[in-house]
Backbone atoms as SQL, in Angstrom:
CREATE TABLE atoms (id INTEGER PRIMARY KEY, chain TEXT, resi INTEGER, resn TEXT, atom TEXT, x REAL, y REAL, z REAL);
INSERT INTO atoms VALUES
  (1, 'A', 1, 'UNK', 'N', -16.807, 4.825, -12.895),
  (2, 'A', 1, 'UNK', 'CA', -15.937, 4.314, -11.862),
  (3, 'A', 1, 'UNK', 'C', -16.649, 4.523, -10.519),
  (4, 'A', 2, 'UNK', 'N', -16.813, 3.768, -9.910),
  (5, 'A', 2, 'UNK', 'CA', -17.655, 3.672, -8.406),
  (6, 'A', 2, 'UNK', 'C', -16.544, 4.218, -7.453),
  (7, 'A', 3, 'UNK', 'N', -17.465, 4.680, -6.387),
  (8, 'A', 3, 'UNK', 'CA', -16.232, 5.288, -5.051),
  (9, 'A', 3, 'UNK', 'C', -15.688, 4.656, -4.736),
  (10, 'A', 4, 'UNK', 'N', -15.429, 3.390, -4.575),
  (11, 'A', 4, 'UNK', 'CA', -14.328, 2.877, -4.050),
  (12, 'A', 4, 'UNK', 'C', -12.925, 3.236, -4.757),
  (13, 'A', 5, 'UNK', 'N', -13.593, 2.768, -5.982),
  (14, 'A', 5, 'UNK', 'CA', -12.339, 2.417, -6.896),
  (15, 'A', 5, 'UNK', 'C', -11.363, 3.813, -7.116),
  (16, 'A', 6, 'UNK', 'N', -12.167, 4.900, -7.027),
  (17, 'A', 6, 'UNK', 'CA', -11.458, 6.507, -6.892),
  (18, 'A', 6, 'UNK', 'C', -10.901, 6.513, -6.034),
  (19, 'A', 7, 'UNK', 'N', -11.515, 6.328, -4.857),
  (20, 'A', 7, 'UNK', 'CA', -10.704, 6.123, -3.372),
  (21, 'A', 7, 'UNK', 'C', -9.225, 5.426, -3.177),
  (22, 'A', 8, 'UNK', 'N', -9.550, 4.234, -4.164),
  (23, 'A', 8, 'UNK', 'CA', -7.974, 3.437, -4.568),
  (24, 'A', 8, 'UNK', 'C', -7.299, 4.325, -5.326),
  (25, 'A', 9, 'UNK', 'N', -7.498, 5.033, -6.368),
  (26, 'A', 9, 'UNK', 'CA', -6.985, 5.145, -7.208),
  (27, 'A', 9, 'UNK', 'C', -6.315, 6.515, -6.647),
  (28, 'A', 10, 'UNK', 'N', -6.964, 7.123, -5.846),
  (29, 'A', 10, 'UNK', 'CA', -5.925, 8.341, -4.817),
  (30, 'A', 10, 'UNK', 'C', -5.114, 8.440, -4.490),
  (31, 'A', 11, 'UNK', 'N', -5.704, 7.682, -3.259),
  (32, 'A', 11, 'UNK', 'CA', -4.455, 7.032, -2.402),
  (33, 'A', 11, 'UNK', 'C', -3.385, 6.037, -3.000),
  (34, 'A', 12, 'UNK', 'N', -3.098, 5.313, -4.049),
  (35, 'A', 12, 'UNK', 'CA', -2.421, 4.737, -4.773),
  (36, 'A', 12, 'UNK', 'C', -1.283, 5.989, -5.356),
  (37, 'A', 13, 'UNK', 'N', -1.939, 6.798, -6.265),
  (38, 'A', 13, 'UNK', 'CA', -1.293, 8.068, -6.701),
  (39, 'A', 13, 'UNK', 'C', -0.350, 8.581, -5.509),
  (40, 'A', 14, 'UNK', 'N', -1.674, 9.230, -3.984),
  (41, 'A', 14, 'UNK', 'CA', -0.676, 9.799, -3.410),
  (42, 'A', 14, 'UNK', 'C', 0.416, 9.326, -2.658),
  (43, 'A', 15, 'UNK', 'N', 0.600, 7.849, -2.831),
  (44, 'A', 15, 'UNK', 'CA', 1.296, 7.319, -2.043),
  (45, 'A', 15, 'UNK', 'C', 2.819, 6.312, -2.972),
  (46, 'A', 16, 'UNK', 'N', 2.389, 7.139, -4.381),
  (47, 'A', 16, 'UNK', 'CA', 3.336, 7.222, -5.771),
  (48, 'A', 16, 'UNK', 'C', 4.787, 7.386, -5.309),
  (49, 'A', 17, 'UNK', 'N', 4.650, 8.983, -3.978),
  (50, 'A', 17, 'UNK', 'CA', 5.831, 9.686, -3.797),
  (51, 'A', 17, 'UNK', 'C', 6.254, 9.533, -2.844),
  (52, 'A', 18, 'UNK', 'N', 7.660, 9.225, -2.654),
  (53, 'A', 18, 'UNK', 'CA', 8.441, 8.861, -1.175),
  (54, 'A', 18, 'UNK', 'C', 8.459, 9.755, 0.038),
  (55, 'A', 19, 'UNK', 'N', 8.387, 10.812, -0.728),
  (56, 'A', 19, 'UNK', 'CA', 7.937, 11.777, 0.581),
  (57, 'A', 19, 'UNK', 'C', 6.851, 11.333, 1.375),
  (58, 'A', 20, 'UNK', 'N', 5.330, 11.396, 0.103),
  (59, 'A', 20, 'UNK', 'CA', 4.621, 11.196, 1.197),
  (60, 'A', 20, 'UNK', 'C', 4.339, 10.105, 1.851),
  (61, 'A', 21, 'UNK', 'N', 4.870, 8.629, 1.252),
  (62, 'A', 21, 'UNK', 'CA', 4.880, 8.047, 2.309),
  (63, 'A', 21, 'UNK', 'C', 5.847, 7.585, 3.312),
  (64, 'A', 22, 'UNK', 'N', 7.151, 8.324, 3.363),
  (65, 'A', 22, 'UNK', 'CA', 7.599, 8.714, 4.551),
  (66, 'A', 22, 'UNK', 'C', 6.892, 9.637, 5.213),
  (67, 'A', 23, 'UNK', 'N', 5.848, 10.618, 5.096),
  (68, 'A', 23, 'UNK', 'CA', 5.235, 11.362, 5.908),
  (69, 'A', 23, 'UNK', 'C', 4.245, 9.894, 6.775),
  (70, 'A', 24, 'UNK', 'N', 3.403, 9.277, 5.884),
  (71, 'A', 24, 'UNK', 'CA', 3.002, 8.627, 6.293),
  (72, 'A', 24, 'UNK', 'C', 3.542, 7.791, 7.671),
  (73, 'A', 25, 'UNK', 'N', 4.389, 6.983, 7.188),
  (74, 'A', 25, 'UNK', 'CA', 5.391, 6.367, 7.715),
  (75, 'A', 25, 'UNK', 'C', 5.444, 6.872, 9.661),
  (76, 'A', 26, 'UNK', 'N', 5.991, 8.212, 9.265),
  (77, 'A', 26, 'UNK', 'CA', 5.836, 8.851, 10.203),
  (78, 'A', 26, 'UNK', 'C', 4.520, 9.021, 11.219),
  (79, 'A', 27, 'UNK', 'N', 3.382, 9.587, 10.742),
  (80, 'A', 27, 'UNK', 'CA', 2.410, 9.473, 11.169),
  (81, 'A', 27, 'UNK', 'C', 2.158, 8.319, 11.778),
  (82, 'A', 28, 'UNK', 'N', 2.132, 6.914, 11.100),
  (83, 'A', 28, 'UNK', 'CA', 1.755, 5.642, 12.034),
  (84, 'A', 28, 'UNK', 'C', 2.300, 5.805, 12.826),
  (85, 'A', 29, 'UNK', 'N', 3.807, 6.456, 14.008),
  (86, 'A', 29, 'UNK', 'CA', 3.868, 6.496, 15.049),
  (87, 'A', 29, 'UNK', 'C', 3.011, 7.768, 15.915),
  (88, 'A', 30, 'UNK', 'N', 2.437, 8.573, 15.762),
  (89, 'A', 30, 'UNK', 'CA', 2.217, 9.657, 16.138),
  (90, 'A', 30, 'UNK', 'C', 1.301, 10.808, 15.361),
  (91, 'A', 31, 'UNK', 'N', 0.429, 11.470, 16.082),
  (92, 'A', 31, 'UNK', 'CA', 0.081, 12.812, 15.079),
  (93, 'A', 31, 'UNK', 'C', 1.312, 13.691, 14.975),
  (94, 'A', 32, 'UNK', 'N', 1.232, 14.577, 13.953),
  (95, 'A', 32, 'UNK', 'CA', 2.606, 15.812, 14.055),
  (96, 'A', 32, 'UNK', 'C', 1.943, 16.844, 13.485),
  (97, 'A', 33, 'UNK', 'N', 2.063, 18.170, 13.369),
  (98, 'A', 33, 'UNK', 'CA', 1.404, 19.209, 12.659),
  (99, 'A', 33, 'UNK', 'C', 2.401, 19.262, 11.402),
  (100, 'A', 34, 'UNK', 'N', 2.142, 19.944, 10.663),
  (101, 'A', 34, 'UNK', 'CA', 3.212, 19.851, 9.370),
  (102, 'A', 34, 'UNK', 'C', 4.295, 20.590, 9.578),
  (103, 'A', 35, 'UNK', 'N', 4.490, 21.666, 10.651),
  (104, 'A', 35, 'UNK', 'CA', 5.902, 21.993, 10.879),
  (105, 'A', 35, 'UNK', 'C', 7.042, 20.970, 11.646),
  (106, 'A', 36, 'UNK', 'N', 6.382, 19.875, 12.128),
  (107, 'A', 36, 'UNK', 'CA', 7.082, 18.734, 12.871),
  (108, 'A', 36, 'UNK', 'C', 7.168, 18.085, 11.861),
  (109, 'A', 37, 'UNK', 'N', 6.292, 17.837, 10.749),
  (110, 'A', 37, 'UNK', 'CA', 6.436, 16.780, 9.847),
  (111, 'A', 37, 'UNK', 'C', 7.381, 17.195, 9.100),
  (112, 'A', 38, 'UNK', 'N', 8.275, 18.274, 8.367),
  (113, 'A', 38, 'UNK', 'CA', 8.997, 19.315, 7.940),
  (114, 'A', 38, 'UNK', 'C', 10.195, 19.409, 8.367),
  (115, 'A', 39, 'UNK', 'N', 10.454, 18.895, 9.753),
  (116, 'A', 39, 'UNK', 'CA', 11.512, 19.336, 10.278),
  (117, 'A', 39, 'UNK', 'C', 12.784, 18.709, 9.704),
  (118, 'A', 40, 'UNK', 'N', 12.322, 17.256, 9.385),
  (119, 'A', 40, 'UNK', 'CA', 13.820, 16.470, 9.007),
  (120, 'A', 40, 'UNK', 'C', 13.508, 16.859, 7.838),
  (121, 'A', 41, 'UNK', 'N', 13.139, 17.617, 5.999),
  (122, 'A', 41, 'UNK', 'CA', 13.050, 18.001, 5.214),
  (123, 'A', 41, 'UNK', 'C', 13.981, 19.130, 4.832),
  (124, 'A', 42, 'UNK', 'N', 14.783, 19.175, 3.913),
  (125, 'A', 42, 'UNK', 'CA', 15.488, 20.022, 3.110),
  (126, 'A', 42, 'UNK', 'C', 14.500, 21.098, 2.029),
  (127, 'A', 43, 'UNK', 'N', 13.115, 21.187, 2.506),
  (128, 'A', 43, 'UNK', 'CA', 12.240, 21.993, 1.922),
  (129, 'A', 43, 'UNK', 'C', 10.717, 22.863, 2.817),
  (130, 'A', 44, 'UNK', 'N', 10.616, 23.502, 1.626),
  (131, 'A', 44, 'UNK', 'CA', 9.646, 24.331, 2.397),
  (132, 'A', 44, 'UNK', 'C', 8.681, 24.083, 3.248),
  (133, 'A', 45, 'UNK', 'N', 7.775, 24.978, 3.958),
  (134, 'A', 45, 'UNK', 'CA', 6.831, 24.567, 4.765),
  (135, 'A', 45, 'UNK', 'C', 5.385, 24.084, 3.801),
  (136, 'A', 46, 'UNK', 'N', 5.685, 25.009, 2.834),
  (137, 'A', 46, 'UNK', 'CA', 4.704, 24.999, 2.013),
  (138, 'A', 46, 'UNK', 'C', 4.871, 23.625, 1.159),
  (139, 'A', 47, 'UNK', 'N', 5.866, 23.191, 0.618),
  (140, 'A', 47, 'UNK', 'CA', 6.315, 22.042, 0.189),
  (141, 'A', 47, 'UNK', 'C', 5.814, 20.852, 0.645),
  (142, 'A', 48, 'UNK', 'N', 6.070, 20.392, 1.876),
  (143, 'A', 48, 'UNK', 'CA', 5.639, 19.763, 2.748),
  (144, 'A', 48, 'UNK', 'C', 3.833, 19.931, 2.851),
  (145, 'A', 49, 'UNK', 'N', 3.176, 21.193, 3.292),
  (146, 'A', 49, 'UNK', 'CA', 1.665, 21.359, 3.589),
  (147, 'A', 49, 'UNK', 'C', 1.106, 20.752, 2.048),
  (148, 'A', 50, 'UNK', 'N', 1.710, 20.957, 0.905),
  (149, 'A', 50, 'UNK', 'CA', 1.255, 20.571, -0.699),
  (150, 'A', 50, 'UNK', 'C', 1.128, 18.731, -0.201),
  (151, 'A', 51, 'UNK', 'N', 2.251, 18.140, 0.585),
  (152, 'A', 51, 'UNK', 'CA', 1.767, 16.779, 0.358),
  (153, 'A', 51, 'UNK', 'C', 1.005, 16.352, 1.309),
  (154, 'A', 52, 'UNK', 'N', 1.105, 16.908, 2.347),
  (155, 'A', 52, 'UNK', 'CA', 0.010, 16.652, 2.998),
  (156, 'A', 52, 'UNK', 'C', -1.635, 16.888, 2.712),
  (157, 'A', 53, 'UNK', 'N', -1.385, 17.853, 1.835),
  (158, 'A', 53, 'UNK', 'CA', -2.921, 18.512, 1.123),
  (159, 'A', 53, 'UNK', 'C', -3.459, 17.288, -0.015),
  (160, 'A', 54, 'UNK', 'N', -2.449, 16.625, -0.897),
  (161, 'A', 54, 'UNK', 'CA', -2.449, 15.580, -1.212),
  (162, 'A', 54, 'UNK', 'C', -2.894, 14.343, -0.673),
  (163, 'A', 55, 'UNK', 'N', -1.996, 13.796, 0.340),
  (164, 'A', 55, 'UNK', 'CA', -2.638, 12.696, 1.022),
  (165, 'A', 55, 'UNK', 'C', -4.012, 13.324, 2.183),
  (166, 'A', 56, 'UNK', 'N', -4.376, 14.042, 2.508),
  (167, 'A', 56, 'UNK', 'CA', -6.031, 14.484, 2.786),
  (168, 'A', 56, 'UNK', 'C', -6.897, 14.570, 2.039),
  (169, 'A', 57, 'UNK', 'N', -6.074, 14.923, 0.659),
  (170, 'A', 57, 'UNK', 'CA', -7.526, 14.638, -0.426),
  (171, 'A', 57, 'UNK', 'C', -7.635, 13.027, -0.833),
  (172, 'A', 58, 'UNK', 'N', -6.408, 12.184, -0.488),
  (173, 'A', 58, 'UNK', 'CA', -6.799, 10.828, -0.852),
  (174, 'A', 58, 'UNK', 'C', -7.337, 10.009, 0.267),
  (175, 'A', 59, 'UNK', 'N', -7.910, 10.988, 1.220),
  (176, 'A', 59, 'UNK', 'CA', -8.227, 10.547, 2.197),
  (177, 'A', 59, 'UNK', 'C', -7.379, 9.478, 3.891),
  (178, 'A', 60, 'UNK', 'N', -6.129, 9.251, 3.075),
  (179, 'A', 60, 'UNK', 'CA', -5.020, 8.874, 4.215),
  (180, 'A', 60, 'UNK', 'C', -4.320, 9.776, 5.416),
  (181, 'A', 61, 'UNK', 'N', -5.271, 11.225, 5.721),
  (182, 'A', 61, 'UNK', 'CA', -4.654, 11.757, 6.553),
  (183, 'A', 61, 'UNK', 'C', -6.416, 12.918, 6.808),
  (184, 'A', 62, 'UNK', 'N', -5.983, 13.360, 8.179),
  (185, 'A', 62, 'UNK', 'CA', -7.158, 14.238, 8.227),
  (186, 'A', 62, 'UNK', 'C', -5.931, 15.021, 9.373),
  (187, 'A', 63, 'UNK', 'N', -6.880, 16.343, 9.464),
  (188, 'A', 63, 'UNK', 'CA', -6.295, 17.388, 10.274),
  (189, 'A', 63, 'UNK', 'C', -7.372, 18.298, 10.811),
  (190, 'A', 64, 'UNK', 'N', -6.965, 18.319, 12.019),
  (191, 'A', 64, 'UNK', 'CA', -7.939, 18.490, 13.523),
  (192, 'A', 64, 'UNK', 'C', -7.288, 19.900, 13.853),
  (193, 'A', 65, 'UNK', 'N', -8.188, 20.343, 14.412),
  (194, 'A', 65, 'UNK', 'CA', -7.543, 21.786, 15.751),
  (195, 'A', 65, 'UNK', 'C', -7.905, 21.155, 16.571),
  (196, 'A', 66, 'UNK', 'N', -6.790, 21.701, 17.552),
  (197, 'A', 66, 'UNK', 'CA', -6.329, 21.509, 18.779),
  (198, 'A', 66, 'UNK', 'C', -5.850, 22.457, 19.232),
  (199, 'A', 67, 'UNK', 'N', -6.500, 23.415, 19.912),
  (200, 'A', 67, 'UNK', 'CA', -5.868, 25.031, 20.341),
  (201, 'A', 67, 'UNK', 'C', -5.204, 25.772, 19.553),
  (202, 'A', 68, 'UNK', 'N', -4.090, 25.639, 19.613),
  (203, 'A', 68, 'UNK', 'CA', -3.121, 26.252, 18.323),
  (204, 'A', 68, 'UNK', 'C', -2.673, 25.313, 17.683),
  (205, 'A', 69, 'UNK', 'N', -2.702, 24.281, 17.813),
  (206, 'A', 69, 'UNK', 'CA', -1.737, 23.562, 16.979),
  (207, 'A', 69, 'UNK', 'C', -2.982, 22.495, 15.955),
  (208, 'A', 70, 'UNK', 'N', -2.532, 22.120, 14.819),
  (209, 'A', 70, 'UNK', 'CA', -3.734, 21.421, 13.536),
  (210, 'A', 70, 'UNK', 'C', -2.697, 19.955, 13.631),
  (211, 'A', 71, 'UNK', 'N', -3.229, 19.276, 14.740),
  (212, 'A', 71, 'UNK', 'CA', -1.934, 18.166, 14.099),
  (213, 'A', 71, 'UNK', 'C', -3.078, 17.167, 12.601),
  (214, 'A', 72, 'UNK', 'N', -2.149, 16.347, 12.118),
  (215, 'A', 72, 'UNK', 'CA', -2.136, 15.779, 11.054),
  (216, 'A', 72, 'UNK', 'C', -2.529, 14.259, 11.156),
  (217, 'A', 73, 'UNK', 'N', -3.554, 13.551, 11.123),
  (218, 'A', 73, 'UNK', 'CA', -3.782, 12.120, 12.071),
  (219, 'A', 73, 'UNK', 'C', -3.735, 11.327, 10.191),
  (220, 'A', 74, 'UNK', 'N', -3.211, 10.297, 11.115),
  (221, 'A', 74, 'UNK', 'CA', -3.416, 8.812, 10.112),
  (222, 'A', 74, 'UNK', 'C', -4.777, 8.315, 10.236),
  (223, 'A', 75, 'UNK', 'N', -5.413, 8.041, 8.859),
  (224, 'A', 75, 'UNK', 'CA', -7.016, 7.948, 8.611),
  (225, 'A', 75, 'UNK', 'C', -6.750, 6.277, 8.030),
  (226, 'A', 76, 'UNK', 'N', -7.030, 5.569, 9.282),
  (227, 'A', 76, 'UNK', 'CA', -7.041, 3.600, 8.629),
  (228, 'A', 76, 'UNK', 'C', -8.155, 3.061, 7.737),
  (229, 'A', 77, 'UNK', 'N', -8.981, 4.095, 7.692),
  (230, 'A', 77, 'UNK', 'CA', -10.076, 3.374, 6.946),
  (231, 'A', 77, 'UNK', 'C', -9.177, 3.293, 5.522),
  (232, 'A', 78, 'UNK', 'N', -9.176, 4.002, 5.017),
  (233, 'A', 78, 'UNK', 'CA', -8.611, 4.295, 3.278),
  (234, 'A', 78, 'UNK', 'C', -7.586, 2.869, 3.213),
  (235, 'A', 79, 'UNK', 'N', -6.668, 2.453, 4.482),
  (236, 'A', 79, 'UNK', 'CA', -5.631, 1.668, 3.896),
  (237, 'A', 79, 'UNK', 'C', -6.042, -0.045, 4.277),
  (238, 'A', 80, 'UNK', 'N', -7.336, 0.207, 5.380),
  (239, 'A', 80, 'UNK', 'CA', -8.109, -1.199, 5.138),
  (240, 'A', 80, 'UNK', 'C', -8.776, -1.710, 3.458),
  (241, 'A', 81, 'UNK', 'N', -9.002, -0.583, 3.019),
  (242, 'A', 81, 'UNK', 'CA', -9.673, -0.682, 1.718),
  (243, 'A', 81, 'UNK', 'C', -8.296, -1.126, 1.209),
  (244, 'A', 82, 'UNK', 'N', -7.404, -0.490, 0.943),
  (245, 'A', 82, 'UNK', 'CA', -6.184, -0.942, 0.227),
  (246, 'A', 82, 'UNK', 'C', -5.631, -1.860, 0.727),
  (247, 'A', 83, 'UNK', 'N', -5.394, -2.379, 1.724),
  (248, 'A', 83, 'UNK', 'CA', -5.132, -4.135, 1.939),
  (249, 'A', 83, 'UNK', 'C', -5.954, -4.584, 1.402),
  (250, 'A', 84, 'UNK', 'N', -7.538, -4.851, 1.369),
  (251, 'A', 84, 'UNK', 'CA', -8.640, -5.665, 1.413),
  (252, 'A', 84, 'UNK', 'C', -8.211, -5.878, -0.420),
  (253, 'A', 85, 'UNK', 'N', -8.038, -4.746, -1.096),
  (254, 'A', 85, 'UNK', 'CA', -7.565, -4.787, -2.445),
  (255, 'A', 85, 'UNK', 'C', -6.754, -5.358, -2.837),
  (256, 'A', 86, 'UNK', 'N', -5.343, -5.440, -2.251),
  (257, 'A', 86, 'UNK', 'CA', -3.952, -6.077, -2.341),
  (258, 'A', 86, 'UNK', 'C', -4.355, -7.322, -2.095),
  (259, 'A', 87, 'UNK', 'N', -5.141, -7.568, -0.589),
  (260, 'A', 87, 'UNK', 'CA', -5.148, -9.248, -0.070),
  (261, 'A', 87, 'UNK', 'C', -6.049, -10.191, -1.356),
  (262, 'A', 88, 'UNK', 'N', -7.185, -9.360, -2.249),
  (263, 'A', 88, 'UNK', 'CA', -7.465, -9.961, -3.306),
  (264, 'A', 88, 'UNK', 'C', -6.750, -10.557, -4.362),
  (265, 'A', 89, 'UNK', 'N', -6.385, -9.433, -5.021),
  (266, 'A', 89, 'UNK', 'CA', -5.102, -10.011, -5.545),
  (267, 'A', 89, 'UNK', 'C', -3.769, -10.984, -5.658),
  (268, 'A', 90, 'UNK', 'N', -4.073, -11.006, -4.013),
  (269, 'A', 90, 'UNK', 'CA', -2.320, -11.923, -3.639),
  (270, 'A', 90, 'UNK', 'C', -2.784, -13.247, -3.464),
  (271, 'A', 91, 'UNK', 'N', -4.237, -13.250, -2.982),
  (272, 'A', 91, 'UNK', 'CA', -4.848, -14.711, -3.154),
  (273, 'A', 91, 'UNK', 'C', -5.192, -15.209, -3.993),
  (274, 'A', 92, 'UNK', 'N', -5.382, -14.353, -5.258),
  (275, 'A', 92, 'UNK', 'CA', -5.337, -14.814, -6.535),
  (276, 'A', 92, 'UNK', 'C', -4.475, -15.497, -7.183),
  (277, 'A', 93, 'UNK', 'N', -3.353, -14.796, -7.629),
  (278, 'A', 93, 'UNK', 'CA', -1.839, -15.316, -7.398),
  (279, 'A', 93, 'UNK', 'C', -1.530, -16.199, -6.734),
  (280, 'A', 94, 'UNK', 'N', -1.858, -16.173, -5.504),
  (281, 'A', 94, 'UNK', 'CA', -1.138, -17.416, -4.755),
  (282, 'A', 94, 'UNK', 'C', -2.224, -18.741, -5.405),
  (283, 'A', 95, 'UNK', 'N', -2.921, -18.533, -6.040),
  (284, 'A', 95, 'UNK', 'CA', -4.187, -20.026, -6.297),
  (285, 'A', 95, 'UNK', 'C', -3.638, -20.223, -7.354),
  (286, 'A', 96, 'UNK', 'N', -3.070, -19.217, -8.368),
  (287, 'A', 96, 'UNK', 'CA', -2.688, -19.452, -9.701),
  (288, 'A', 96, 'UNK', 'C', -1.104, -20.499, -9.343),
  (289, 'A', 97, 'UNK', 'N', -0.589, -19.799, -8.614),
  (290, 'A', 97, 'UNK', 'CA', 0.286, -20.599, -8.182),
  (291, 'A', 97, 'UNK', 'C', 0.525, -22.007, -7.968),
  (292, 'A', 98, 'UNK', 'N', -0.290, -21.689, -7.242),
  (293, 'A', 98, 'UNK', 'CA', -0.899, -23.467, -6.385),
  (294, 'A', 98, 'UNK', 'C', -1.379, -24.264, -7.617),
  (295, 'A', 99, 'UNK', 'N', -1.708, -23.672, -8.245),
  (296, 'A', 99, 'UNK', 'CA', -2.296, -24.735, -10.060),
  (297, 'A', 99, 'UNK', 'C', -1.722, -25.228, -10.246),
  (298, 'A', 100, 'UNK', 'N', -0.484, -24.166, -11.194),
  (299, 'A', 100, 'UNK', 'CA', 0.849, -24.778, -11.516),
  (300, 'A', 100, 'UNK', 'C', 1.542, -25.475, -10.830),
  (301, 'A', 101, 'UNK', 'N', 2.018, -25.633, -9.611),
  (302, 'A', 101, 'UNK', 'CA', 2.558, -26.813, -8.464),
  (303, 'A', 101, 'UNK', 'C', 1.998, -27.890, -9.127),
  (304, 'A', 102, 'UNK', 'N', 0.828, -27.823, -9.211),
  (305, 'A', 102, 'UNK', 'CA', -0.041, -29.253, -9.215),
  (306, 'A', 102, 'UNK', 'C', -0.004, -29.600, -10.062),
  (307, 'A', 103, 'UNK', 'N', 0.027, -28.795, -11.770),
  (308, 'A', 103, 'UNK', 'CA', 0.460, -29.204, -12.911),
  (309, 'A', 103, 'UNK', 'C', 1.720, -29.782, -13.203),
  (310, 'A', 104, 'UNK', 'N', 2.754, -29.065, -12.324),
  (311, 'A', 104, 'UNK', 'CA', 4.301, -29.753, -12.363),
  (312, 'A', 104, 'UNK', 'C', 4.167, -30.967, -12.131),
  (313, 'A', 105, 'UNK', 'N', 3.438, -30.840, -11.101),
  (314, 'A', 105, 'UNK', 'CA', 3.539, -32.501, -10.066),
  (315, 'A', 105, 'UNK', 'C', 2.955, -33.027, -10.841),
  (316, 'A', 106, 'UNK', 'N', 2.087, -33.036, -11.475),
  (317, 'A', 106, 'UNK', 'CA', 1.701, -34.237, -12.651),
  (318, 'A', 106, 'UNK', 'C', 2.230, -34.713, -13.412),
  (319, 'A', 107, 'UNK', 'N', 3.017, -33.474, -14.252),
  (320, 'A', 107, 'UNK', 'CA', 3.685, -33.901, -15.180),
  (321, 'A', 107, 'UNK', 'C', 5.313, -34.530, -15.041),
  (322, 'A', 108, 'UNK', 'N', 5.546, -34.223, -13.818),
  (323, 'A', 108, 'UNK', 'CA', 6.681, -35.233, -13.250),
  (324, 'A', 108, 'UNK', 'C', 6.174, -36.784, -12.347),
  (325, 'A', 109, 'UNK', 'N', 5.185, -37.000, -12.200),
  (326, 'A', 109, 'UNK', 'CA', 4.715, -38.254, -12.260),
  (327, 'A', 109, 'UNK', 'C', 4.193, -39.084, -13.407),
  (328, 'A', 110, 'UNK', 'N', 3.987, -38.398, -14.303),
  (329, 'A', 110, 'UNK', 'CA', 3.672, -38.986, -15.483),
  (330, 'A', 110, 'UNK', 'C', 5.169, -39.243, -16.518),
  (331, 'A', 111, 'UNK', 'N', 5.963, -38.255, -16.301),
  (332, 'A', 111, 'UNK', 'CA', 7.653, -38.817, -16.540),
  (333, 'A', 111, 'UNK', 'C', 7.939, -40.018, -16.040),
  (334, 'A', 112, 'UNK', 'N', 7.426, -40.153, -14.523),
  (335, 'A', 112, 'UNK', 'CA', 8.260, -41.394, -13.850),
  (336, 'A', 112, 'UNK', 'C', 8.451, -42.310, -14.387),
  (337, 'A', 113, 'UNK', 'N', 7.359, -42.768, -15.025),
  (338, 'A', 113, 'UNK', 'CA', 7.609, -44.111, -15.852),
  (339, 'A', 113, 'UNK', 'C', 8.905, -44.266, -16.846),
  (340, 'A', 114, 'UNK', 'N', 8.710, -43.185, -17.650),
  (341, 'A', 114, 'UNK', 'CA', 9.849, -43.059, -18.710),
  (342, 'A', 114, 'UNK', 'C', 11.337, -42.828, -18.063),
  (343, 'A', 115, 'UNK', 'N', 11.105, -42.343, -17.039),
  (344, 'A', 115, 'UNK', 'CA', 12.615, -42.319, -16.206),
  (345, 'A', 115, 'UNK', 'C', 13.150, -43.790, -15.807),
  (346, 'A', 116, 'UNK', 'N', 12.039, -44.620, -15.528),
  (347, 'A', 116, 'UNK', 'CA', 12.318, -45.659, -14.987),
  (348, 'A', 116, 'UNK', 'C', 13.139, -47.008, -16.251),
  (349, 'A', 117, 'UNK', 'N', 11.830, -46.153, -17.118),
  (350, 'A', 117, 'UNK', 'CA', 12.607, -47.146, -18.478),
  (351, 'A', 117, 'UNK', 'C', 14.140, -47.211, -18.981),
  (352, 'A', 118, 'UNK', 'N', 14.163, -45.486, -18.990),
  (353, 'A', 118, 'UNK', 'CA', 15.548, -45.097, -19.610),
  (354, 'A', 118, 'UNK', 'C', 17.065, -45.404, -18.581),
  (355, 'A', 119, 'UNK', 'N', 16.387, -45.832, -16.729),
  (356, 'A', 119, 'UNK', 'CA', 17.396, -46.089, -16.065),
  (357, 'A', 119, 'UNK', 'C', 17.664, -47.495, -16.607),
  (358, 'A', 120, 'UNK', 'N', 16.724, -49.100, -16.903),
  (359, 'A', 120, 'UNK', 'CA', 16.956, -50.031, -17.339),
  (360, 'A', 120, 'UNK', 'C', 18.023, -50.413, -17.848);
């Protein structure tokens, strides 16, 4: 399996769980350290630092010092890769799509005739 495809296959996993991507979520507005990220949570600190330790190993988050405080940053490279992945796919689909249209449409012009007969 080549790095990319691990790289997908991470961040895919870590982003399995609603938590973390409501952490995420969060993050696209702002850095937060994980006691801010925690705050609206009905769980531990440690709870919380586990998914964040998660999404840093899938590479969708990195964490900096900053005097005292480690805030938690959103890392875009990882989720350009994961569009660039998705947008493959959806253009795939959408062509497969576009086939079939065109197959319908044939085969309802090639009816016409027989429609025309059976209105007679």
């Amino acid at each position: 399996m080549n790095e990319s495809t691990e790289r997908l296959n991470r961040a895919f996993a870590a982003l399995a769980d609603p938590t973390r991507r409501e952490l995420v979520a969060r993050l696209a507005g702002a850095d937060a350290t994980v006691g801010e990220l925690a705050e609206p949570y009905d769980m531990s600190l440690q709870a919380i630092s586990k998914h964040v330790k998660v999404l840093e190993d899938a590479g969708l988050v990195t964490r900096s010092k900053d005097a005292q405080r480690r805030p938690v940053h959103l890392d875009a490279e990882v989720f350009d890769l994961m569009s660039k992945w998705i947008e493959r796919y959806r253009r795939e689909a959408e062509e497969r799509y576009q086939r079939l249209d065109a197959l319908l449409d044939r085969m309802d012009e090639d009816r016409e005739p027989d429609r025309r007969k059976d209105a007679s």
